[in-house]
N, C-alpha and C positions, 0 to 999 in steps of 0.2 A: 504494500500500500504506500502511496507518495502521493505530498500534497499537492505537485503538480498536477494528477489526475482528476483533481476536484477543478482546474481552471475551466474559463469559457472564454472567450471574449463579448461583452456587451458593451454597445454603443454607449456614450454619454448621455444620449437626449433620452433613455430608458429612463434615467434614474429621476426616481419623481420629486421636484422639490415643491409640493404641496398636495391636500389631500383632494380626493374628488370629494364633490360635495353635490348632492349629499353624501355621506360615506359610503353608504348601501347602494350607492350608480356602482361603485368600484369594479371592475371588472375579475369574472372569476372563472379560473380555467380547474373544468373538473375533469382530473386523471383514471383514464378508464383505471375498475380496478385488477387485480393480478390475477391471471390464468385465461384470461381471454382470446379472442382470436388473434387481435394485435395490443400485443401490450404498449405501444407508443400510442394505443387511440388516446384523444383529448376532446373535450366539447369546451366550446366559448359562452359560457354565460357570465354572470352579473349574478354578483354578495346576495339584492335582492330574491335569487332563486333559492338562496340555501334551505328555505323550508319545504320547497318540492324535491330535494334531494336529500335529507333527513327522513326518516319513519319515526311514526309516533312511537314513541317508545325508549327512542334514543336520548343520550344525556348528555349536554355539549357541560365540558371541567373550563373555566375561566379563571381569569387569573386578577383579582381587586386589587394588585400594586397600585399605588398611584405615585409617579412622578414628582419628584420633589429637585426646586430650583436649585441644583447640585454644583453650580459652576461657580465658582467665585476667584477675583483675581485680588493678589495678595501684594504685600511688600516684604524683605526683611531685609532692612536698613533702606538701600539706592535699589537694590536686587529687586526684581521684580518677576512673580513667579503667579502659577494656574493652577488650582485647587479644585480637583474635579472628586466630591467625596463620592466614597464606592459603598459603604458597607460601617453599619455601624454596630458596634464589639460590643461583649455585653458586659466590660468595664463601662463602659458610658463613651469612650473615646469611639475616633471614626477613623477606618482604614480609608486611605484616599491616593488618589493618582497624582503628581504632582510634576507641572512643567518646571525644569530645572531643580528638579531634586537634588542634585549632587551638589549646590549650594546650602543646604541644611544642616543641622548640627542638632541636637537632643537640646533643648533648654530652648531653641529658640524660638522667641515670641513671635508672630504674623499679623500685619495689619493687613486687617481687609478693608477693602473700598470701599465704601456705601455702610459699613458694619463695626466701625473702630472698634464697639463693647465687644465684640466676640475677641479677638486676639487667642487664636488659639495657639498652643505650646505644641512643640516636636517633642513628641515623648521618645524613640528609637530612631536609631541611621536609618538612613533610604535606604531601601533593598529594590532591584529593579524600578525604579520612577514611584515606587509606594514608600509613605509614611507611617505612621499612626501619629492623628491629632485629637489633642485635648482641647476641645469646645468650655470647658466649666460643667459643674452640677446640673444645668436648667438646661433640658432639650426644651420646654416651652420658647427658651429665650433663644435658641440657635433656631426654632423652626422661623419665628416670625421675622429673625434675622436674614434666613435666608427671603422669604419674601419680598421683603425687602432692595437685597445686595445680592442675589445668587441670578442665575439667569437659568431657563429652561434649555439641560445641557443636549440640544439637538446630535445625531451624530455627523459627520465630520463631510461625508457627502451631500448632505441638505447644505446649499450654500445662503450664507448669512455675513456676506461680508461686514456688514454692522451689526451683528449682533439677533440675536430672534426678533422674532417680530411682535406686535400683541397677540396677534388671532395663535400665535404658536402655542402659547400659554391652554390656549383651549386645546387648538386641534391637534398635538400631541400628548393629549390626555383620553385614555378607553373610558367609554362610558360606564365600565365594571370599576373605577377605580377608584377605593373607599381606604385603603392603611397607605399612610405616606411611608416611602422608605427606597421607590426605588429610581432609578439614574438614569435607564432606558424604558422608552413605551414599551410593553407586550403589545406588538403592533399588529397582530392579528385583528386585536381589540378594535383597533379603531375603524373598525369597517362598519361597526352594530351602530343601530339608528332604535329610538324607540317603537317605531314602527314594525324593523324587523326583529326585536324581541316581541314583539304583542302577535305576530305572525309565526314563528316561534311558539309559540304557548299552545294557540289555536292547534296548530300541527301536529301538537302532545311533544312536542322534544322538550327535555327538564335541563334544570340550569343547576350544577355543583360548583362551586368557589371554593378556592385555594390562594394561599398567597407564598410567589414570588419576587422577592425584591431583585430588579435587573440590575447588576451592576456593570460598572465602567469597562470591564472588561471583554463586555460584548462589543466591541469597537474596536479593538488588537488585530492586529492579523496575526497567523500561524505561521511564524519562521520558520517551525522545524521542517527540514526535508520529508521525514517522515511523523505524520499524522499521530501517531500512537506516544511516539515523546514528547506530546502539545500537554499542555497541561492548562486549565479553566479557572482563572479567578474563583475562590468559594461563594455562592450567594444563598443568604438568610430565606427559608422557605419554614411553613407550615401549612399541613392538610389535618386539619382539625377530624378529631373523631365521627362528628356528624356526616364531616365531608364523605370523609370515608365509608361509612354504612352506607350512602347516599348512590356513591357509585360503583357498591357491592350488590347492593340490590337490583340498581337498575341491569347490569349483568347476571343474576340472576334471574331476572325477568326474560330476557332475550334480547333486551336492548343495547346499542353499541356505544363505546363511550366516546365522546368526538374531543378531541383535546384542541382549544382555542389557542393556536401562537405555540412553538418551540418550548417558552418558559413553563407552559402548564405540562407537555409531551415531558420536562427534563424531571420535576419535579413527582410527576405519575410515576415517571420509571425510579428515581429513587426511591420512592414507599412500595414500589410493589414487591408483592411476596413470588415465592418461585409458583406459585399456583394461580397466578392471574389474580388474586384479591389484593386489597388496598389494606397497607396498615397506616395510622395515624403517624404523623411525621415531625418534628419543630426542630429546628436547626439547620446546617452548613450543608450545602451540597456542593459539590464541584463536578460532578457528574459528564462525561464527555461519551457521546455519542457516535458511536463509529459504524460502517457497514458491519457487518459479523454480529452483531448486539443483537438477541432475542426481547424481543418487544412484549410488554407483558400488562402495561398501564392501560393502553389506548388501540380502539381500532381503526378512528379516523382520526385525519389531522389537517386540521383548519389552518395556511400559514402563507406570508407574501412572500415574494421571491427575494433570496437570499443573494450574498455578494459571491464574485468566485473563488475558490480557494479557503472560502470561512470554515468555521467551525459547523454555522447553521446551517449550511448547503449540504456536508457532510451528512449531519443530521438528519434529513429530508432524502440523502441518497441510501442511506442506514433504513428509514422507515419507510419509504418507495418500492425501492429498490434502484442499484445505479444507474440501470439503464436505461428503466420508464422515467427516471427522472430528470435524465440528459437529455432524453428524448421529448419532454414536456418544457424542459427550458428552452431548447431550440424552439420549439413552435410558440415560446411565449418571445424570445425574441425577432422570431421573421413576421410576429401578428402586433409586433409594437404595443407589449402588457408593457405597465409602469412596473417599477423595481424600486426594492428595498424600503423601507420606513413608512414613506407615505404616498407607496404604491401599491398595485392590485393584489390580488390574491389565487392559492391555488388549493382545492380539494382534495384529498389523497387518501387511501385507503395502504393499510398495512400490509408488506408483501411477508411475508413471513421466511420464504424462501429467500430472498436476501442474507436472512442469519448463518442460512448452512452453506453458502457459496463461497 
């Protein structure tokens, strides 16, 4: 396996720098599913069909992170530095990504723009571009500080030469998103409209919540040559007890469990047991998803189109399978789908046979 073989080449005018609106026009290409006559089939429709392609019975797992203004730009002393917090410890301090780290030192104090009260302290040396910083006692006063001084940390291909915009603040927020904690949309999310949850209902597909917090590290790319010496940022998840019964059941019923965005897919597969059931979860995951991985969380998977050479393309070629998968990006690049963050989407059913190839 080599990360080369996860490349593609896509156009730049693919990559979508805003969302379709309403979210639910967004276009959605559904991946015949595995064993067919041709496994490269695809059909062209739009988010708003996904209740004609759901059965009653089904239970889409969503992900209620909600984004919080993670960017903040610091000083220490003339030095001027980028503070993009990842993940917060359950000392109370936050692991964070930091432009020009190798200028830090343990003790030292940071002024933020917009935020002088906070000054947080370098608690440990930089280790790869990461910190751990000391905010103080009061996450009340670091959340409303960030409102404030933090800005909405878009990723790096949305271009914003000044900075986010207002409407960003919204439209890179899922309309599941109720616990502040995490750095990237689960942008799957952002394609649901109230409409097509009330569409949704009607249909009988049920709705289970989980939370993971996205951190920073969804944005790196994979150096290693080879795939399997990558290693994933840890990020903070819980699937609460109830969640759990929830999508035990509906599995017991006969219903399929539809996994909303990669972050709900990574998080399923951490709690699952080897028998396909869900155990309750709270804590770190770093969980990395490769072809070969027996899939045990999810049957379907709700997700936009990935970069190449990611981690998350990986993913999607792991729970596709690699071929229907390459074979479905090409057709989503020659029918000019939007790409990545706040672009279209694609429907995929789990090949299973993937795992023993």
């Amino acid at each position: 396996m080599a990360t080369a073989s996860f490349a593609f080449d896509l156009p730049e005018g693919l990559i979508a720098q805003s969302p379709a609106r309403p979210r639910d026009s967004a276009r959605l290409l559904r991946v015949a599913p595995p064993g067919g006559e041709d496994p490269a089939e695809v059909a062209d429709r739009v988010v708003r069909d996904l209740p004609g392609l759901l059965r009653p019975g089904d239970l889409m797992v969503v992900n209620d992170t909600r984004v919080i203004p993670a960017r903040l730009r610091a000083r220490r002393g003339e030095a001027r530095v980028e503070i993009m917090l990842n993940r917060a410890e359950a000392d109370g301090t936050w692991h964070a990504l930091v432009r020009n780290a190798r200028k830090l030192r343990p003790g030292d104090v940071l002024a933020i723009e917009g935020a002088p009260e906070l000054a947080p302290r370098v608690v440990e040396p930089p280790q790869g571009g990461a910190v751990r910083l000391d905010f103080g006692p009061d996450p009340a006063a670091l959340a409303a500080a960030l409102e404030r001084a933090g800005e909405i940390p878009l990723p790096p291909y949305i271009a914003r030469p000044d900075g986010p915009r207002p409407e960003d603040r919204e439209d890179y927020q899922p309309i599941f998103a109720r616990t502040p904690g995490a750095v990237a949309a689960p942008t799957a999310s952002l394609h649901f409209t109230p409409a097509l949850l009330a569409a949704l209902e009607v249909r009988g597909v049920g709705r289970a919540t989980l939370t993971l917090h996205v951190g920073a590290g969804t944005f790196l790319p994979l150096r290693e040559e080879d795939p399997r010496a990558g290693r994933l940022h840890a990020e903070w998840g819980e699937v609460t007890e109830s969640a759990a019964r929830a999508i035990n059941e509906a599995r017991a019923r006969g219903g399929r469990v539809v996994a909303i965005g990669t972050t709900a897919l990574r998080l399923l597969e951490t709690a699952a047991r080897e028998d396909g059931t869900l155990a309750p979860f709270r804590g770190l995951t770093d969980i990395f998803l490769l072809p070969g991985h027996r899939f045990r969380g999810a049957d379907l998977l709700l997700t936009n189109f990935h970069l190449p050479r990611s981690t998350l393309f990986m993913l999607v070629c792991a729970f596709g399978g690699t071929d229907r998968m390459r074979a479905a990006y090409a057709h989503a690049i020659a029918a000019g789908y939007r790409f990545y963050s706040y672009g279209d989407a694609c429907l995929i059913d789990r090949d299973d046979a993937e795992a023993s190839r």
